[in-house]
N, C-alpha and C positions, 0 to 999 in steps of 0.2 A: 683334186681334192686334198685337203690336206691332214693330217692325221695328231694332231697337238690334244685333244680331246683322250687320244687314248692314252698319252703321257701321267692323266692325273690320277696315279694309285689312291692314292689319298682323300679320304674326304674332305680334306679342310680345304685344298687348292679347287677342290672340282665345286665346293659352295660359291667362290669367284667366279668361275666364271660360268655358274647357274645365274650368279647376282648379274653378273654383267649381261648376260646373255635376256633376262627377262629383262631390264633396262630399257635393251634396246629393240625389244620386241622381237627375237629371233627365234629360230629354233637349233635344236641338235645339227640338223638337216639343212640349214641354211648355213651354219656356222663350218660345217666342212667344206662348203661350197667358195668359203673366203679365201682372198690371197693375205698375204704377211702385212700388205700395206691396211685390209677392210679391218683383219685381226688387231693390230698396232691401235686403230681409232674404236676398235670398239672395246676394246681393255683400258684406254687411256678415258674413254669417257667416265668408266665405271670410277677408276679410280680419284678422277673429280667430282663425282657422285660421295663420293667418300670422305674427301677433304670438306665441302658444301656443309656436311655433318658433322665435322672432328669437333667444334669448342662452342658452348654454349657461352652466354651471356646477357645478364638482367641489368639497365640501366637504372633500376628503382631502387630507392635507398633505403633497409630493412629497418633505419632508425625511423622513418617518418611514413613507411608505408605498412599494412598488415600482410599484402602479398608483393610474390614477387613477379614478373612476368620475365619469361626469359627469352630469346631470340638465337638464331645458329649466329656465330660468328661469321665473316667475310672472310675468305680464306686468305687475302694477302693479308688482313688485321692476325690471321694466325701466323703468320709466318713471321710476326712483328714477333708474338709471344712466344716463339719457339724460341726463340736467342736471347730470350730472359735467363739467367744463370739460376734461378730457383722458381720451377715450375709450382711450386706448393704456393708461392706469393700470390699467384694469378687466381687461386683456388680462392684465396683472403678476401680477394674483391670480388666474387661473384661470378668467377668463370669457369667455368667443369668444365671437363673430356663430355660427351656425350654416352652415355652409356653401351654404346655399341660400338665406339672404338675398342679395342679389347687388347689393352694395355694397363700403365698404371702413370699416374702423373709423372716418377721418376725417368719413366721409360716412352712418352709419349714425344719428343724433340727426335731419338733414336727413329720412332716409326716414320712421322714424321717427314725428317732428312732422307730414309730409305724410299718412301713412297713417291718424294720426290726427284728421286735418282732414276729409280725407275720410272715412274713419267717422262723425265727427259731422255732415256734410252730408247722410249715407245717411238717419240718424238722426233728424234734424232734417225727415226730407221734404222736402228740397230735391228741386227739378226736376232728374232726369238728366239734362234738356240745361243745364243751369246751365253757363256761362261758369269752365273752368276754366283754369289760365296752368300749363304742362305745365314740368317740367325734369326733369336728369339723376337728381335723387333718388330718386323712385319712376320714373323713365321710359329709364334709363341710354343708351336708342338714340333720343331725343330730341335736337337743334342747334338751337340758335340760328341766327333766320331772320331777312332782310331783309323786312319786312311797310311795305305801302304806303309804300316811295319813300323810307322813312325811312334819316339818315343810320348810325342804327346799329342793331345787330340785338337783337333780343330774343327772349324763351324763345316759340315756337308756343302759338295756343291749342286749348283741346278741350274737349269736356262730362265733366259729374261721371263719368258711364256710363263713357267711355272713358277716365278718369282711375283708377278704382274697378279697372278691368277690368288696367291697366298695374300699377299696386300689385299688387294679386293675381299678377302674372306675377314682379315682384321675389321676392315673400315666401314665394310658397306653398312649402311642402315637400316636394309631388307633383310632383317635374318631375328630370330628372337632376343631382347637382351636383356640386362638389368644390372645392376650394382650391388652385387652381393657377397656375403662372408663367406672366405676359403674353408673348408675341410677342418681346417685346423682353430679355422677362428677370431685368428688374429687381427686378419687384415681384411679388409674389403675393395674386393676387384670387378671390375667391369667382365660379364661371365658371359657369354653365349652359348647355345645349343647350336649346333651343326650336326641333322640326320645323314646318315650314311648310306643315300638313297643313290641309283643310276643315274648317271645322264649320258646316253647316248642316243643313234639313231633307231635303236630298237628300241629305247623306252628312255621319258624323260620324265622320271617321278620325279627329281632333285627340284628343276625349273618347275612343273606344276607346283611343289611344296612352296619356293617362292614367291611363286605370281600370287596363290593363296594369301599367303603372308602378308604379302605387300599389301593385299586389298582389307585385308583384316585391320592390316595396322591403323589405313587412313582411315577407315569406320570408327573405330571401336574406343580411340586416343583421343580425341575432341579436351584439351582441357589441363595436358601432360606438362603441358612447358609451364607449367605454374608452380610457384611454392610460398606456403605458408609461414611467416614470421614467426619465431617461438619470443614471447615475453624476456626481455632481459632479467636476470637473476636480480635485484635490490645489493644486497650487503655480501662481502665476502670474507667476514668475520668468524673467526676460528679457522680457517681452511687452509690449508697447507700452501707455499708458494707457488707451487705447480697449480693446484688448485684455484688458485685465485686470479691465475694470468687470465687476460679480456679473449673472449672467444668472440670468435666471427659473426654476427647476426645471420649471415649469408646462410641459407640453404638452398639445398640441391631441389629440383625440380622433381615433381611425381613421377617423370619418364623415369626418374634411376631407379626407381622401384620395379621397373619395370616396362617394357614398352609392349604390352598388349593385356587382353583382360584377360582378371584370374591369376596373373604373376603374382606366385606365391610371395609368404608377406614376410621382414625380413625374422631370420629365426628359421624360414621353414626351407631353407633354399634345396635340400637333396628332396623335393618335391620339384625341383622345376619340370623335368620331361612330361612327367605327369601330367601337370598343370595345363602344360603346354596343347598336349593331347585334347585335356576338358577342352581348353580357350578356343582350336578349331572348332570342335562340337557344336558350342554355345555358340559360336557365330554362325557357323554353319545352316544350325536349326532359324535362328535371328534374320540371317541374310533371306535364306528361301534358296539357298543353294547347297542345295544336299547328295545331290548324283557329284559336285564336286567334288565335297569335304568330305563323303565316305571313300572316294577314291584316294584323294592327299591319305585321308586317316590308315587305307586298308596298305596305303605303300609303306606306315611307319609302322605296320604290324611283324612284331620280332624282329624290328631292325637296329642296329646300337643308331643313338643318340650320343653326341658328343657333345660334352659339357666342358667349356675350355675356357681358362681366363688366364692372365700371367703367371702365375705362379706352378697351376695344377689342370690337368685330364684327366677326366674321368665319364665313363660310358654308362648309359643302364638300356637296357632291352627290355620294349615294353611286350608284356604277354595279349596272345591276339583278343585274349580275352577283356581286358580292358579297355581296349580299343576297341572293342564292339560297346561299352557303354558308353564312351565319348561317342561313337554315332550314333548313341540311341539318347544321347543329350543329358546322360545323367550323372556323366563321372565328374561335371561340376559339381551340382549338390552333393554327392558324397566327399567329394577334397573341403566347400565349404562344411560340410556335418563333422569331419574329420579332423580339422584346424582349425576353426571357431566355436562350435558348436559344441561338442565334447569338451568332457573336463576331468581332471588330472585328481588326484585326493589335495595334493596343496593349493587347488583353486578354487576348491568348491563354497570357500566362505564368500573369497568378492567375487565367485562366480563369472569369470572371466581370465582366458587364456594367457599365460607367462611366457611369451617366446626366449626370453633370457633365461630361463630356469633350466637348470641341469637335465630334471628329470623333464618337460617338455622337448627337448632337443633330444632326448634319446627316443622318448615318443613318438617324433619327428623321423626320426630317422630310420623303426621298425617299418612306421606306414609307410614311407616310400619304399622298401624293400618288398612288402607287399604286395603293395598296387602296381608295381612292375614286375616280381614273379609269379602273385598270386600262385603261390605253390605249399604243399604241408610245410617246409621247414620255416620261411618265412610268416606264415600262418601263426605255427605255434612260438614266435620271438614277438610277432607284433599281441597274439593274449595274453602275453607271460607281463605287461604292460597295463596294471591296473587301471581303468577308468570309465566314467559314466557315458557310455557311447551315444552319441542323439539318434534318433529314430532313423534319420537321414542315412545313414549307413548298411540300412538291409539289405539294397539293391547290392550292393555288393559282396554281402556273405551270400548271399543265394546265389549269385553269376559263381563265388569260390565252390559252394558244395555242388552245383551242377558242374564245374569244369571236374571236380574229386570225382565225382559220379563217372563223368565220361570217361575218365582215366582206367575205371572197371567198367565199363562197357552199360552201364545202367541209367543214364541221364535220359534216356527215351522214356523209360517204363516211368520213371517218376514223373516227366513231362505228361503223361498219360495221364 
C-alpha cells in the first residue's frame, strides 16, 4: 500500500487528486492499492484532462455574426500559443484561458510550461518523491520562504506527487469557477472554490463533492460556450485618445461568468460560496437526487471554502444553518430575492440593481457576511444597510431568529 494520500495537508493538492481520482473512477481505497507506475498514469491522465480545457476559441467573426460560438482548443494548437511573446494578442482574436485554468493571461505560458514538465516527469518514471522547487504557476497558494538561515527567500520545496496533484487542482475543469473581480477590484481573475473537505479511506466527502460537481456541470451548462456580439460604438468624437482606440468585438463566452447555475452575477463575487451551496440545492432538488446532495451539502456544513485565483485567498465558512436551506431548496430564491430582487435607495427610480455602484458592492458584501455567519454581529452590519427587501427573503430571517432562539435554549417552545 502506498501512503502519498496522507502527504496532502493541504487542500488545494488534495482537490487534484479528488479530480483525478473521480476521472478515473477510483476510490480512496483503490488509490492506495496502486503502485508508482498505476499512480504516474493516473495523475498524468488527469493532467491531460486539464490541458483538453486550457484555451478556448471561436472561429466566428464578431463583424458579421451576432454570436459567437466557441470550441476548447487542441492542445498541441496551445502549445503553438504558448510561445507567442504577448499572450494578450491571442485574447484580441477570440481566444480565452478557460475559466477554470486559475491563472491570468500573463502568467498562463509559466503554468503551462510547469504542467508540462511535470507530465514529462510522470512519463519518464520519475520517482514521486523526486525533489520538486514548487511556485505560484501551477501552485498559486504557494510564498516564498526563508529556508535554512538564508539571507533571502526562495520558492518551497515538494515531490513530483505533490507537484502533479497542485497542477491538477489549477487546471482540472471539475471544480467550480468563473472570471471574476479581485478583492480589491482592479483586475479580473479566473477564481475558483476549493472546499476543505477529507479524502481518505475512512471518508471521501472531497471525491463525492466532485463526482456531484461534475454531474451538475454536464446538466445544468447546455449553451455556456456561446457569447453575444455587443453593437460597435458609431463615432468616437470628443473622446480622449485612450478612449478612442478600436476595441476588440470579441467576447468571452457565458462559461466566464461562471461555470454552473446561480454563479453569482459580476459585481456580487464575495457571494460565490454561497451561491455555490444554492446551485447544489437547486440541482439537487431538479435531479431527483436528494439523499446525495444533502450528503455533499451536510460535508460542506462549517467547513472553509477556499476562494483562490492569482493574485488572492481567501475562505468563508458556511454556517450549518444555511446549508440546511440550500437542502430544503430555498437558499436560491433568497440569493435571487437578495441580488436582483431588492433595491438600494439610489435604484429605486429605474428600479433595477447597480452592481458598479459603491453602495451596492458594500450591500454585497454585508450579505455575504451574513449568509455565511448568520450570526448578531453580521446580522446588525448587513440592517445597518438601507433597502427595500423583496418578500423573497423571509425564509431566511426566520431560519436567523430561530438559530438566535436556539442560542438561548428557546427555539422548541416557539416551534411549538
Amino acid at each position: 500500500m502506498n501512503n502519498y494520500m496522507s502527504l496532502l495537508d493541504h487542500p488545494f493538492p488534495r482537490y487534484g487528486l479528488a479530480a483525478a481520482l473521480a476521472l478515473a473512477g477510483k476510490s480512496p481505497e483503490e488509490f492506495t492499492r496502486m503502485d508508482d507506475s498505476a499512480v504516474a498514469k493516473l495523475l498524468t491522465a488527469a493532467l491531460d484532462d486539464g490541458l483538453a480545457s486550457f484555451q478556448m476559441r471561436t472561429l466566428d467573426d464578431p463583424a458579421l455574426s451576432n454570436g459567437l460560438e466557441f470550441r476548447a482548443v487542441d492542445p498541441d494548437d496551445v502549445a503553438q500559443d504558448m510561445r507567442r511573446k504577448k499572450r494578450e494578442l491571442v485574447a484580441l482574436h477570440g481566444c480565452y484561458l478557460f475559466p477554470t485554468i486559475v491563472t491570468d493571461d500573463g502568467s498562463a505560458k509559466g503554468l503551462y510550461d510547469n504542467m508540462s514538465m511535470i507530465r514529462k516527469d510522470l512519463n519518464d518514471g520519475s520517482a514521486l518523491t523526486k525533489h520538486i522547487t514548487f511556485s505560484r504557476s501551477f501552485a498559486p497558494v504557494t510564498a516564498k520562504i526563508n529556508q535554512g538561515g538564508r539571507a533571502s527567500l526562495s520558492e518551497p520545496p515538494g515531490t513530483l506527487f505533490e507537484a502533479a496533484c497542485a497542477a491538477i487542482a489549477v487546471a482540472t475543469p471539475h471544480k467550480p469557477s468563473a472570471l471574476s473581480a479581485t478583492h480589491k477590484g482592479k483586475n479580473y481573475r479566473n477564481t475558483a472554490i476549493y472546499p476543505d473537505l477529507p479524502l481518505d479511506t475512512d471518508c471521501d466527502a472531497l471525491l463525492q463533492f466532485v463526482g456531484l460537481f461534475q454531474d451538475m456541470f454536464a446538466a445544468t451548462t447546455s449553451g455556456m460556450m456561446v457569447a453575444k456580439v455587443r453593437a460597435r460604438k458609431a463615432s468616437t468624437a470628443g473622446k480622449s485618445r485612450e478612449e478612442a482606440k478600436p476595441k476588440s468585438l470579441y467576447r468571452r463566452p457565458r462559461i466566464c461568468d461562471g461555470n454552473y447555475y446561480g454563479a453569482p452575477r459580476p459585481g456580487s463575487e464575495p457571494l460565490a460560496p454561497v451561491a455555490l451551496l444554492a446551485a447544489i440545492g437547486r440541482w439537487t432538488h431538479f435531479s431527483q437526487d436528494l439523499k446525495r446532495g444533502q450528503r455533499v451539502l451536510a460535508s460542506m456544513s462549517d467547513r472553509p471554502l477556499y476562494v483562490i485565483n492569482y493574485d488572492e485567498v481567501w475562505q468563508a465558512q458556511v454556517s450549518h444553518h444555511v446549508v440546511a436551506l440550500a437542502s430544503e431548496d430555498l437558499l436560491s430564491d433568497i440569493l435571487d430575492s437578495l441580488t436582483w430582487r431588492t433595491r438600494l435607495p439610489p435604484e429605486f427610480e429605474a428600479n433595477r440593481p447597480s452592481y458598479d455602484d459603491t453602495a451596492r458592492k458594500l450591500y454585497t458584501l454585508f450579505v455575504a457576511r451574513f449568509l455565511v455567519a448568520l450570526n448578531a454581529a453580521s446580522f446588525r452590519d448587513f440592517l445597518a444597510q438601507r433597502a427595500e427587501y423583496h418578500p423573497g427573503v423571509h425564509p431566511l430571517f426566520a431560519r436567523y431568529f430561530i438559530s438566535e432562539l436556539e442560542g438561548i435554549g428557546m427555539a422548541e417552545s416557539v416551534s411549538r
